[in-house]
C-alpha positions as CSV (number, residue, x, y, z in Angstrom):
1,X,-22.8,93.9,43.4
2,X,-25.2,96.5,43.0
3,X,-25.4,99.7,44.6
4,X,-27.9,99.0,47.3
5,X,-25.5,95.7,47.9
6,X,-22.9,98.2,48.3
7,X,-24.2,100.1,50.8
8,X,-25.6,97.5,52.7
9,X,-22.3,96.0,53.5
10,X,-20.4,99.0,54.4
11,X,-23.7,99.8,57.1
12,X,-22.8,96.3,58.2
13,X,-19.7,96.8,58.4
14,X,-20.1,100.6,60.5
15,X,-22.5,98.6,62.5
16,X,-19.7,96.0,64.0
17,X,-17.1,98.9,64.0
18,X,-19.5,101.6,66.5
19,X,-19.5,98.7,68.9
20,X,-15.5,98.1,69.4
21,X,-14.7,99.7,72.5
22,X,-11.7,101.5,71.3
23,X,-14.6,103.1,68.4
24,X,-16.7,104.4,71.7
25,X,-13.5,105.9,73.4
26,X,-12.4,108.3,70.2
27,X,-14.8,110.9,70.0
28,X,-13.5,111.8,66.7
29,X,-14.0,108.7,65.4
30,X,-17.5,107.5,67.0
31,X,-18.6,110.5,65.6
32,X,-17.2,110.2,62.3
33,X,-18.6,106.7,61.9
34,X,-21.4,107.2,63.6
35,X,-22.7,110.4,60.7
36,X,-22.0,108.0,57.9
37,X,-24.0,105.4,59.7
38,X,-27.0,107.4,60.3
39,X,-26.7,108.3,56.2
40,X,-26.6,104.5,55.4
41,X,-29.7,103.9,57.3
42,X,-31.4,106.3,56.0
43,X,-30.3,105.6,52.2
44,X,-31.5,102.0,52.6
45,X,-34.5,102.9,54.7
46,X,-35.2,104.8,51.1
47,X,-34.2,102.2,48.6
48,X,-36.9,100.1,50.5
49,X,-39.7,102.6,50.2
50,X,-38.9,103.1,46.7
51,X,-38.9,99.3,45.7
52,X,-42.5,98.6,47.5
53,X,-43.3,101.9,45.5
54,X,-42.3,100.2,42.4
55,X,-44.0,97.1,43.1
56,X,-47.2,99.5,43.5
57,X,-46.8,100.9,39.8
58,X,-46.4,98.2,38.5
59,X,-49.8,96.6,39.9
60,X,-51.5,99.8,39.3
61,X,-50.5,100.0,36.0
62,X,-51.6,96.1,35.6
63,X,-54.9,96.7,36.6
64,X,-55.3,100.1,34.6
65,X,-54.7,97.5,32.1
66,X,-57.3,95.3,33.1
67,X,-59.7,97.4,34.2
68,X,-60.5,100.3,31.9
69,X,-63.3,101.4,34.3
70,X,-60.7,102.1,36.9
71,X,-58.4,103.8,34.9
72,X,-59.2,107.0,36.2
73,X,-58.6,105.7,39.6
74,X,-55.5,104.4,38.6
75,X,-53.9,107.2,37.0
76,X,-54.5,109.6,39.9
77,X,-52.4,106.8,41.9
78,X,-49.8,106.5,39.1
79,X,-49.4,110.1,39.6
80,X,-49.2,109.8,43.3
81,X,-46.5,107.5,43.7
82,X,-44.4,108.9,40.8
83,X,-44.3,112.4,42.9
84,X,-43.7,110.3,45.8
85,X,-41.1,108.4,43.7
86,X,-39.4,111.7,42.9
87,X,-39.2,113.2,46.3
88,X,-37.8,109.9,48.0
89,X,-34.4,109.9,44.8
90,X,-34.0,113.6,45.1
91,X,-33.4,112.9,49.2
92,X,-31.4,109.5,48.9
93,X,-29.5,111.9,46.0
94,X,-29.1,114.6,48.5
95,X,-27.8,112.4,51.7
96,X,-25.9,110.0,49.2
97,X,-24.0,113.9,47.2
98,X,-24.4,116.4,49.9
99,X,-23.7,119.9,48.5
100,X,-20.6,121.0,50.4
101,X,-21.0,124.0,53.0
102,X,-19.1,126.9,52.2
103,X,-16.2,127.3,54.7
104,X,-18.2,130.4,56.8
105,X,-21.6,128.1,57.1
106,X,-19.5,125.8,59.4
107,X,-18.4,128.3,61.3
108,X,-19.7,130.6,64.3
109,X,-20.3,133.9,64.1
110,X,-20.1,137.6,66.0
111,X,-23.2,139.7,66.1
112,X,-22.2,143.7,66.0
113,X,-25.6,145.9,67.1
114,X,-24.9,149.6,67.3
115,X,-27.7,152.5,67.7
116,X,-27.8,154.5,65.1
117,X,-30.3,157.4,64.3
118,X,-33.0,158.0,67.0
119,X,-31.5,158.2,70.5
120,X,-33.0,156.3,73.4
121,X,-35.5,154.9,70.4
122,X,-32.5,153.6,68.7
123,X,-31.2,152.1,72.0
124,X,-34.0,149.9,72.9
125,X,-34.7,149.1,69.3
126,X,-30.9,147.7,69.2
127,X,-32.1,145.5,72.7
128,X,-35.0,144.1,70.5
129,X,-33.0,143.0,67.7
130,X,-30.6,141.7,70.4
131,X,-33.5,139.8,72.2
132,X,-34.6,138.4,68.4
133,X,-31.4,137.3,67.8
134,X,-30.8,135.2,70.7
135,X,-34.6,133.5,70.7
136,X,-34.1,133.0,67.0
137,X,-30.7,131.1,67.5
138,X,-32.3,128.9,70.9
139,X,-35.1,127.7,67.9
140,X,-31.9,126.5,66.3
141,X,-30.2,125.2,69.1
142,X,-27.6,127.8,68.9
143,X,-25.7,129.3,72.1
144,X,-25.2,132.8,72.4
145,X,-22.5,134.4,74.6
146,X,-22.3,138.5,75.3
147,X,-18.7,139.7,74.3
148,X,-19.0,143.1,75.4
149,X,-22.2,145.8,75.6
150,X,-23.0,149.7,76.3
151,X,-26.0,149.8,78.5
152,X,-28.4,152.9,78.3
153,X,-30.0,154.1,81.4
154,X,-33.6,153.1,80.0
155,X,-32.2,149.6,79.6
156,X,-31.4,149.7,76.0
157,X,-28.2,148.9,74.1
158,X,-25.6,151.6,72.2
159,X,-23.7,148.7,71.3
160,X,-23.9,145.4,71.7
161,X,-21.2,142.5,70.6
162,X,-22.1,138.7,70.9
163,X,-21.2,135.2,69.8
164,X,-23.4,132.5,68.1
165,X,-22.2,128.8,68.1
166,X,-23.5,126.2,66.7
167,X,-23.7,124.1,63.4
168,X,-24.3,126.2,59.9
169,X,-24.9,129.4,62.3
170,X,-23.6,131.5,59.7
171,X,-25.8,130.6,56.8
172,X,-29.0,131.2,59.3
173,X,-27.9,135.0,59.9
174,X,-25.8,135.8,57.2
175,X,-28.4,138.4,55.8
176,X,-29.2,140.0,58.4
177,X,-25.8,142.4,57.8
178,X,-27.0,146.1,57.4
179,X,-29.3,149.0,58.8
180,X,-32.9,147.9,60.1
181,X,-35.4,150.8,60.6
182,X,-38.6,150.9,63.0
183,X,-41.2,153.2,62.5
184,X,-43.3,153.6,65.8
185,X,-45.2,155.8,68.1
186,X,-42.6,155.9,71.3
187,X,-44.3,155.8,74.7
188,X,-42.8,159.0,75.4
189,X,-44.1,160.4,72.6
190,X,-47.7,162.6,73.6
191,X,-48.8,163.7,70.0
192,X,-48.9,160.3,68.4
193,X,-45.9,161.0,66.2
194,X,-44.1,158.2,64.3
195,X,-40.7,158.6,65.1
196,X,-38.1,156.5,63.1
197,X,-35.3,155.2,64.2
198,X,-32.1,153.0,63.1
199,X,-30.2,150.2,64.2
200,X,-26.4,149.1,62.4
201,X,-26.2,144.9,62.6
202,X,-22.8,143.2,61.3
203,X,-22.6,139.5,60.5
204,X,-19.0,138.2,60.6
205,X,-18.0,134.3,60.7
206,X,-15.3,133.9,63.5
207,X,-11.9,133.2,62.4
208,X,-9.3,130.3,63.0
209,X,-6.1,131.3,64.9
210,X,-5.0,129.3,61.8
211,X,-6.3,131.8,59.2
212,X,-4.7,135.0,60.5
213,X,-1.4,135.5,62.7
214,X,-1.2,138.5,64.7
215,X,1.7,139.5,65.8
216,X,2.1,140.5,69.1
217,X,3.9,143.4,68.8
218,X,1.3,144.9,66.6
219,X,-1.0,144.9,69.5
220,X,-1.2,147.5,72.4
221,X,-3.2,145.5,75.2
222,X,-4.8,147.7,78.6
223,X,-6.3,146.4,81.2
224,X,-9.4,148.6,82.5
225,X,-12.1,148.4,84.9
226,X,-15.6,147.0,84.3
227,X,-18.0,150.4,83.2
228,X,-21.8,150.5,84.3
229,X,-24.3,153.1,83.3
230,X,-22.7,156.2,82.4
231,X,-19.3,155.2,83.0
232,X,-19.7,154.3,86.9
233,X,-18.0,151.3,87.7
234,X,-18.8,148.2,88.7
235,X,-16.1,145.9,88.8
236,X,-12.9,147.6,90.6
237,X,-10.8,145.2,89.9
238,X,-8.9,145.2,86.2
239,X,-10.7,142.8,84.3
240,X,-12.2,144.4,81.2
241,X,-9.8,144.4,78.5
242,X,-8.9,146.5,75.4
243,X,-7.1,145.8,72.5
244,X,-5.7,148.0,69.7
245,X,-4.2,146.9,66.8
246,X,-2.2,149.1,65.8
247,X,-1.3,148.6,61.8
248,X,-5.2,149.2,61.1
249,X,-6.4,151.0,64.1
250,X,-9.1,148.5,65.0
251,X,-10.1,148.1,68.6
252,X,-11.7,145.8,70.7
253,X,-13.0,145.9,74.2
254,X,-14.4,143.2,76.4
255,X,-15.8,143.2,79.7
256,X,-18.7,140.5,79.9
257,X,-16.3,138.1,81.4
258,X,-15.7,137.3,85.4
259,X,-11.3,137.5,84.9
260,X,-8.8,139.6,82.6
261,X,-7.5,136.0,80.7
262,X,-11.3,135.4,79.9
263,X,-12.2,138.8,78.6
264,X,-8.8,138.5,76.9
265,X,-9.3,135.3,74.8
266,X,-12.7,136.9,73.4
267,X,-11.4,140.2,72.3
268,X,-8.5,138.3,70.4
269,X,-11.5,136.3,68.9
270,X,-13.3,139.4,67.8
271,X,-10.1,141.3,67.2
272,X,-8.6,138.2,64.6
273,X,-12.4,138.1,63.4
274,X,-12.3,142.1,62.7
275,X,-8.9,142.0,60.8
276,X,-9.9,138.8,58.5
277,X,-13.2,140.4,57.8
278,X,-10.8,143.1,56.2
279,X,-8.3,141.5,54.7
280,X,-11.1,138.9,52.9
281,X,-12.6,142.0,51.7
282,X,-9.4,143.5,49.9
283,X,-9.2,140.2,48.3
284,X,-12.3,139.4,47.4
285,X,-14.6,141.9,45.2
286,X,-17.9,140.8,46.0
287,X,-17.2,141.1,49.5
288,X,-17.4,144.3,51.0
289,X,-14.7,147.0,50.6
290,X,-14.1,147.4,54.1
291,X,-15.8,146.8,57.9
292,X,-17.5,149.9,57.6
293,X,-19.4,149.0,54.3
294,X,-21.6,146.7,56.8
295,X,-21.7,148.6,59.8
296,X,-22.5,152.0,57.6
297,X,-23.6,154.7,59.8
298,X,-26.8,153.8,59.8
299,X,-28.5,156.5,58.1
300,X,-31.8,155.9,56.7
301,X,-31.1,155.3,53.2
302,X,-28.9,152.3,53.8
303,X,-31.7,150.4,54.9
304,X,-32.5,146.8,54.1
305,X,-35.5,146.1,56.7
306,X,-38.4,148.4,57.8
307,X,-40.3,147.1,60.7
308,X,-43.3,149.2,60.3
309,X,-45.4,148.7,64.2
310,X,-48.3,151.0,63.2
311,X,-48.7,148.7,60.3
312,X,-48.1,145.4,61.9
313,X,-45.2,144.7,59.2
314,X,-41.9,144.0,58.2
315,X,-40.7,144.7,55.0
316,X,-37.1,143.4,53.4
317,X,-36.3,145.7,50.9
318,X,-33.8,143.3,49.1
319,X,-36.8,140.8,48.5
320,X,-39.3,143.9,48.1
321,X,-41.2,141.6,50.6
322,X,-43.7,142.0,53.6
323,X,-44.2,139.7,56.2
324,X,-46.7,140.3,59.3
325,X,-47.1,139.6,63.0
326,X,-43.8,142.0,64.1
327,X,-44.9,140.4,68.3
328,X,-43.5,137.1,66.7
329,X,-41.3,138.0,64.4
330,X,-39.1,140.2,67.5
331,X,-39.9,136.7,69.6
332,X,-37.4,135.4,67.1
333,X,-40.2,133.4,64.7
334,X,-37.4,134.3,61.7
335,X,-37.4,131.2,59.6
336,X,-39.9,132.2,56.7
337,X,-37.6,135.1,56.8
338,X,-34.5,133.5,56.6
339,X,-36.0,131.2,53.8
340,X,-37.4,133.8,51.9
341,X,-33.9,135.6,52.0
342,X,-31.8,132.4,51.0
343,X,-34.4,131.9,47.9
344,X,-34.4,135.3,47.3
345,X,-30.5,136.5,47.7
346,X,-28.3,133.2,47.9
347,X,-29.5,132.9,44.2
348,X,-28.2,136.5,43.0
């Protein structure tokens, strides 16, 4: 049997097993089966195209033959379908030998924005990024969840911690690691002066309870009261949470949930997520030495993107490339970006 017989029976075969009841009932399974089936379709969907494409070369070729006073005509066809030809392998290729994800594109993935140089300017700059961020990832179908946030009076962010879920969110924001800089008038600002200012963004994939144990006793848990603007409460009872592990010293706090167990089980995320991010880095040289290395204090000349408002422009430093329209770009229109970046860096 060829391959095309091949794959033809297995689809067959998917197609009788995704009916069986006890198929539908195992979520696991349906939608095991049902991935591979969608592959199969596709593949022979392609093996069709290409065979009535082959059937077209070889006419056009016969009549090139001929008719020398279409051979012009003819070889601009030939050409044609042989792109066409091309394009249609490479993707049967593709769906039939996927490239394997790395571990971390599969997984979700916590979003630390802190305010660095600039004050209130910093502040609401770290809300805009946060405000990109979460439009970007709704393009992509992602869901973003608030883990815990500092509020500034003007309605900005001194710190901001999230969640993004949703398949390959990772390799969509996994540049995005390091300190961004604006460059804009402020409206407060009478004399026109640019002011600059500088937000801290970490990327980190969220850990497995599988790939880290943390042992209790390692941990010194407190249960506080929700904070507001400038540390008035507004939650009396004890439902924030912080978390202190006490080998490294990292902490986590967490007060975006409505109960103590909630606001619990996502500082343990960020917490396990924290303490991996470490330990991968000790191990791993390319990685960064430490948390810190991606947080940085984000002073001016750690930058990786300017987003230059006067100018209309946003420049990635790490590409040495501009990119214009910065009203759509903070609206979250980051794909060229993102593509650009995972030509540009993914390759290095």
């Amino acid at each position: 049997m060829t391959d095309e017989q091949n794959l033809q029976k297995e689809y067959d075969e998917l197609e009788l097993i995704l009916q069986k009841p006890q198929t539908i009932s195992d979520k696991t399974k349906l939608k095991q089966f049902s991935g591979r089936f969608a592959i199969l379709q596709k593949v022979l969907a392609n093996y069709k195209e290409l065979s009535k494409i082959n059937t077209e070369i070889a006419e056009t070729t016969e009549l090139m033959k001929n008719s020398p006073e279409l051979a012009e005509v003819c070889q601009t066809e030939l050409e044609k379908l042989a792109n066409l030809k091309n394009q249609i392998e490479q993707d049967t290729n593709s769906l039939l030998n996927p490239k394997p994800l790395d571990t971390e594109d599969k997984k979700n993935i916590i979003i630390e924005i802190r305010a660095g140089v600039g004050g209130d300017e910093a502040s609401l700059f770290a809300a805009e990024l946060f405000s990109m961020y979460s439009q970007f990832a709704l393009k992509n179908n992602f869901k973003t969840h608030i883990i815990n946030s500092s509020k500034t009076s003007l309605g900005g962010f001194k710190e901001i911690i999230f969640e993004i879920s949703g398949d390959q969110a990772y390799s969509k924001f996994q540049f995005e690691s390091g300190v961004h800089r604006i460059q804009r008038v402020p409206d407060t600002e009478k004399s026109g002066r640019i002011h600059t200012s500088t937000v801290s963004v970490a990327v980190l994939p969220v850990a497995l309870e599988t790939e880290l144990i943390i042992n209790p006793s390692d941990l010194k848990i407190e249960a506080t009261t929700a904070g507001g603007h400038g540390g008035q409460s507004v939650n009396t009872t004890y439902s924030a949470i912080r978390i202190v592990h006490i080998p490294t010293g990292v902490e986590v706090q967490c007060q975006d949930e409505r109960n103590f167990q909630q606001n619990k089980e996502r500082a343990m995320k960020v917490l396990r997520t924290r303490l991996l991010d470490l330990k991968t880095a000790k191990e791993k040289d390319q990685r960064d030495q430490d948390r810190k290395s991606q947080i940085g204090n984000a002073d001016r000349s750690e930058k990786i993107r300017t987003y230059n408002v006067p100018q209309d422009r946003l420049t990635d430093h790490r590409i040495k490339k501009n990119f214009y329209n910065l009203e759509k770009i903070l609206k979250g229109d980051l794909e060229n970006i993102v593509e650009a970046l995972l030509s540009g860096l993914a390759t290095k």
